[in-house]
C-alpha positions as CSV (number, residue, x, y, z in Angstrom):
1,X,177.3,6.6,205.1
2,X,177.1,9.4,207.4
3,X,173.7,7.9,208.6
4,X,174.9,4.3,209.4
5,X,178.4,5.2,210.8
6,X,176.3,7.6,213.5
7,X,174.2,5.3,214.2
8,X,176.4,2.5,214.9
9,X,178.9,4.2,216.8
10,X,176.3,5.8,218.9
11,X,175.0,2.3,219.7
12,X,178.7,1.3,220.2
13,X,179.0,4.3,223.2
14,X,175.6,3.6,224.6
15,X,176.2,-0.1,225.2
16,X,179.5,0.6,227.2
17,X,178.8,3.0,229.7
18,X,175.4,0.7,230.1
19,X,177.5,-2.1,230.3
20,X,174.7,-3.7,228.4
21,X,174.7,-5.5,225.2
22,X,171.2,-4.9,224.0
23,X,171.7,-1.4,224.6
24,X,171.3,0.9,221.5
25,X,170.6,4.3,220.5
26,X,166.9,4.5,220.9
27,X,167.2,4.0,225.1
28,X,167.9,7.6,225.7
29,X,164.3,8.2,224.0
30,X,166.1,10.2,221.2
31,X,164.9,8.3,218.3
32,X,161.1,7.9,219.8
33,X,161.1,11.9,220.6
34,X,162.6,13.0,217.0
35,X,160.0,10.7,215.4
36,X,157.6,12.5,217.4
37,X,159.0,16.0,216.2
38,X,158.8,15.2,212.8
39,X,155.3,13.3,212.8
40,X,153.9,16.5,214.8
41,X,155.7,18.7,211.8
42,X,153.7,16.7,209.2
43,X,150.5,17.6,210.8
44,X,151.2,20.9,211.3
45,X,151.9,21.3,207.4
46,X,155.9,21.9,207.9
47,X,157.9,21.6,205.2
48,X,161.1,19.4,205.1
49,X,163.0,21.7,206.8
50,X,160.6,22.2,209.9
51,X,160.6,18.2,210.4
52,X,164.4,18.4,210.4
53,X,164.2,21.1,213.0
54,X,161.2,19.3,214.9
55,X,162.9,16.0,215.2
56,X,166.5,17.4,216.0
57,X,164.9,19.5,219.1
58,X,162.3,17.0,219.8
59,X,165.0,14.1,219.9
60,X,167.5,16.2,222.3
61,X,164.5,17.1,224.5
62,X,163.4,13.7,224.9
63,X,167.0,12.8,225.9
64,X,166.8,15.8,228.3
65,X,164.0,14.3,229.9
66,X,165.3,10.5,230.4
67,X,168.2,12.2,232.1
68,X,165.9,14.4,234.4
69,X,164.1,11.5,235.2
70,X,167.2,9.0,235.5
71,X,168.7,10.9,238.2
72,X,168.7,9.3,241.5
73,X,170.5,10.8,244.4
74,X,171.3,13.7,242.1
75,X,173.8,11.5,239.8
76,X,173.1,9.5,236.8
77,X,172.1,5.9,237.7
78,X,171.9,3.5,234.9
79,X,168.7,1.4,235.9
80,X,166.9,4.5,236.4
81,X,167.9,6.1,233.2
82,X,166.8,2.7,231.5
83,X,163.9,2.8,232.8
84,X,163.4,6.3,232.5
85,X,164.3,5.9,228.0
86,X,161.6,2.9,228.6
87,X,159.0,5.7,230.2
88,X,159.8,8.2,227.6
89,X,160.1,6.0,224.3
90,X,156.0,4.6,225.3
91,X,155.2,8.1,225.7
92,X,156.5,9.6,222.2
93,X,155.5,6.5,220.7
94,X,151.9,6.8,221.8
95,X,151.5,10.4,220.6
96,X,153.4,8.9,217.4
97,X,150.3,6.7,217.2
98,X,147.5,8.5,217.7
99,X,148.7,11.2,215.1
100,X,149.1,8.3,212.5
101,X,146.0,7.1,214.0
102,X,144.1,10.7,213.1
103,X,145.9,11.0,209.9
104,X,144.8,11.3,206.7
105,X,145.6,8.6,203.3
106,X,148.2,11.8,202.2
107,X,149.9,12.1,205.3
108,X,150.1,8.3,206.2
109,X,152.8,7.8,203.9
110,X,155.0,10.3,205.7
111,X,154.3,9.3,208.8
112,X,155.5,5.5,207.5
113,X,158.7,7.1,206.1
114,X,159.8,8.3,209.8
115,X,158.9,5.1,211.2
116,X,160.3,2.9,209.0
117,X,163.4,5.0,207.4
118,X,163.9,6.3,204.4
119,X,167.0,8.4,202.6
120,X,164.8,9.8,199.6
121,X,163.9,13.2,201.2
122,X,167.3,13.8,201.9
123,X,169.1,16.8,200.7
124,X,172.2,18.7,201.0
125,X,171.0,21.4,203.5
126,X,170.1,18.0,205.7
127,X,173.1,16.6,205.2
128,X,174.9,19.9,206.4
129,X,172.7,20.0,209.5
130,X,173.5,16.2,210.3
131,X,177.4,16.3,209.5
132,X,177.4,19.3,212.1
133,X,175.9,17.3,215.1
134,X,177.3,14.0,214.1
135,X,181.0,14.5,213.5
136,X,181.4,16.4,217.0
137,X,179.7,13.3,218.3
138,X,182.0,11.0,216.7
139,X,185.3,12.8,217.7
140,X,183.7,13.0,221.2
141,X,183.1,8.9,221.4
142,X,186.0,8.2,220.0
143,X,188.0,10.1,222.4
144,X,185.8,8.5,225.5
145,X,187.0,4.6,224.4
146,X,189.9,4.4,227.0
147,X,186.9,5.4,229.7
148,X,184.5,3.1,228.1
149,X,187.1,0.0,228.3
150,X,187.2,1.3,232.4
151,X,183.9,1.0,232.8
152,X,183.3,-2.3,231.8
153,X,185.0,-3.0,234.8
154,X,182.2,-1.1,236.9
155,X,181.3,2.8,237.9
156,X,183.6,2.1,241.0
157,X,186.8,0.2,239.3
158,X,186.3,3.2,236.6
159,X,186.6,5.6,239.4
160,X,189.5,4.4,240.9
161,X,191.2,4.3,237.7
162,X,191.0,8.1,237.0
163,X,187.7,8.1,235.0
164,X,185.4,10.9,236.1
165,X,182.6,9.1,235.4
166,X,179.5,11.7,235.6
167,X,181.8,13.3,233.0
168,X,182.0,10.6,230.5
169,X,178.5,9.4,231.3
170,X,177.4,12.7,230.1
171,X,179.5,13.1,227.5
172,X,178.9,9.5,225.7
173,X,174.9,10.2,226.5
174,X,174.7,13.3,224.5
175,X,177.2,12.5,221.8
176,X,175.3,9.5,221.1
177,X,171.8,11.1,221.4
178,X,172.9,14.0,219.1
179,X,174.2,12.2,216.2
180,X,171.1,9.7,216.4
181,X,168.8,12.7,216.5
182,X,170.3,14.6,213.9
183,X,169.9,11.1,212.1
184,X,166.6,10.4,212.4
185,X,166.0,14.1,211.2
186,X,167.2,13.6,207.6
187,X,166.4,9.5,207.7
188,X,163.3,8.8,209.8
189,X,163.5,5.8,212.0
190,X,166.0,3.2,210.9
191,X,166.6,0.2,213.5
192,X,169.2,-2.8,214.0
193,X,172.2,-0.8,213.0
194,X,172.9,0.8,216.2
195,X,171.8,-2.5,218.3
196,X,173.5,-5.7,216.3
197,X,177.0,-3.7,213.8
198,X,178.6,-3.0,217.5
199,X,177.7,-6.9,218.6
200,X,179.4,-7.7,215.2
201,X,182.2,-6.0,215.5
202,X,183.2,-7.0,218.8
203,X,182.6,-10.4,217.6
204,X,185.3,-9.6,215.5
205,X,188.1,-7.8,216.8
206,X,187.3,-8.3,220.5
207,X,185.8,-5.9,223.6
208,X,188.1,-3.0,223.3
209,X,186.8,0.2,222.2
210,X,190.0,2.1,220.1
211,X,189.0,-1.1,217.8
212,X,185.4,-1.2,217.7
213,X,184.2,2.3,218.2
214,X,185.4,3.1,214.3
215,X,185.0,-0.4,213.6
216,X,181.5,-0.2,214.4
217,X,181.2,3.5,212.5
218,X,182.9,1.8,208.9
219,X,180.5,-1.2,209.4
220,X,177.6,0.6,209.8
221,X,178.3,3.2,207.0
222,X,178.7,-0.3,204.6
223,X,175.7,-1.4,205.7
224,X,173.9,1.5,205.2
225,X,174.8,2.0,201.5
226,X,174.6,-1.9,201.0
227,X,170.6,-2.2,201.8
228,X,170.2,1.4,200.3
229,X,171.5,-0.1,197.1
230,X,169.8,-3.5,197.6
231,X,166.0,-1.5,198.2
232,X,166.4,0.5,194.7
233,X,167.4,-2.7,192.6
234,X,164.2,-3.7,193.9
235,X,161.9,-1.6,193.4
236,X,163.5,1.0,191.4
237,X,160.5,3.6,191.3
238,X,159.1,3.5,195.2
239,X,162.3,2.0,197.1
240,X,161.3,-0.2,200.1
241,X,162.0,1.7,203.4
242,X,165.9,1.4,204.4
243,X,165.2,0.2,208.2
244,X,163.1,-2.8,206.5
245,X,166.6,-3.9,204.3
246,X,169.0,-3.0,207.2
247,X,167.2,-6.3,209.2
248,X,166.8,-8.5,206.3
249,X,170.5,-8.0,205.2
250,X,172.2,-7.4,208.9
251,X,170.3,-10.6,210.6
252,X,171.9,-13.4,208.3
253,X,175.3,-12.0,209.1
254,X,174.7,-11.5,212.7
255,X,173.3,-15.3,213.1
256,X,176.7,-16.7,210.9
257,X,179.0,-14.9,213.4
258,X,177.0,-16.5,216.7
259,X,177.0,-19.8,214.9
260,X,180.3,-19.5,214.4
261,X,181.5,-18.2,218.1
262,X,179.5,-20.9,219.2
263,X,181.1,-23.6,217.3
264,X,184.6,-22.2,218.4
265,X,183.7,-22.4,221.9
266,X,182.5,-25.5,222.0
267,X,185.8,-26.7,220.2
């Protein structure tokens, strides 16, 4: 729950002040950088605990650098910082490669669990670490929603409104980028939540974001413990990986509600 609410609402935050619907967690390079922590842990010999640590720090330092990178004219810019995440997410995900690449049998199944998701290894000291990074991020994201219904309008309309922007681009940025790192740290890799529950949710209950910012966290939390349920019923002894379910369960849903928007505007 505390995994698929993070993510989605994270996704949620990231595709308003983007202003971009195909915008999820994974742009800010967090999620390519704390598989990379965690992968470079496993070959080191780590145990559990040092590939929590690795992927947290590694996952807030790839976000680091996307902002470095995505600063043009010493502000924020959002096509630069998109293309920045694009820059930095090829990077991580090379080195992510070529250690898999160099890996042996034993170690290849680890590397698979950060790269496809998996809750298994996950224990109560994780869960700790992740509930400290993730609730702040919440609170913070949920507090940003009248700004993120501002900008939606545009930086500039946003401005004029009373919104300091550079503020709550920083804020939503990190608060997202935080509680997806400190997911990925106890989960690995798990995809589609934070990119299609926030579509589905405004799909729902419309654009505005003191609806669909906890909308989105509820769904995704559901979803999560749905497709975690569905992968040990079947195969009870080696559950398939999480991010694998989250697609096959999410995408039927997601096409229904399109189909149906699309019949209602064509009414």
């Amino acid at each position: 729950m505390l995994t698929g609410a993070s993510l989605a609402i994270a996704g949620a935050g990231m595709q308003g002040i983007f202003r971009n619907p195909l915008a999820d967690p994974s742009i800010t390079g967090v999620s390519s950088g704390a598989a990379l922590g965690a992968v470079l842990a496993i070959t080191l010999g780590l145990p559990f605990w040092g590939m929590q640590i690795g992927a947290l720090a590694c996952g807030l330092s790839a976000f680091a650098a996307v902002c470095i990178l995505g600063r043009l004219e010493g502000r924020l810019n959002a096509l630069s910082m998109l293309l920045a995440g694009i820059a930095v997410n090829a990077f991580c995900g090379a080195l992510v490669g070529y250690c898999m690449y160099n890996a042996r049998e034993g170690g290849l199944k680890s590397f698979v669990f950060w790269s496809l998701g998996s809750l298994d290894a996950a224990d109560w000291n994780g869960i700790i670490l992740c509930a400290c990074f993730a609730i702040p991020a919440w609170i913070i994201l949920l507090l940003s929603h009248r700004g993120l219904d501002l900008m939606s309008l545009g930086a500039e309309q946003a401005f004029n409104s009373g919104v300091n922007v550079k503020r709550l681009w920083y804020a939503t940025a990190f608060a997202a980028s935080a509680a997806t790192a400190a997911c990925v740290a106890i989960s690995g890799v798990i995809g589609f939540v934070g990119l299609v529950v926030p579509h589905m949710m405004r799909m729902l209950c419309g654009a505005e974001n003191k609806k669909s910012l906890p909308l989105s966290a509820i769904a995704g939390a559901n979803l999560l413990v749905a497709s975690d349920l569905i992968s040990r019923l079947l195969s009870p002894s080696d559950a398939v990986p999480i991010g694998v379910i989250t697609a096959l369960t999410g995408v039927p849903f997601f096409m229904f509600l399109l189909a149906r928007n699309k019949r209602r505007e064509n009414a």
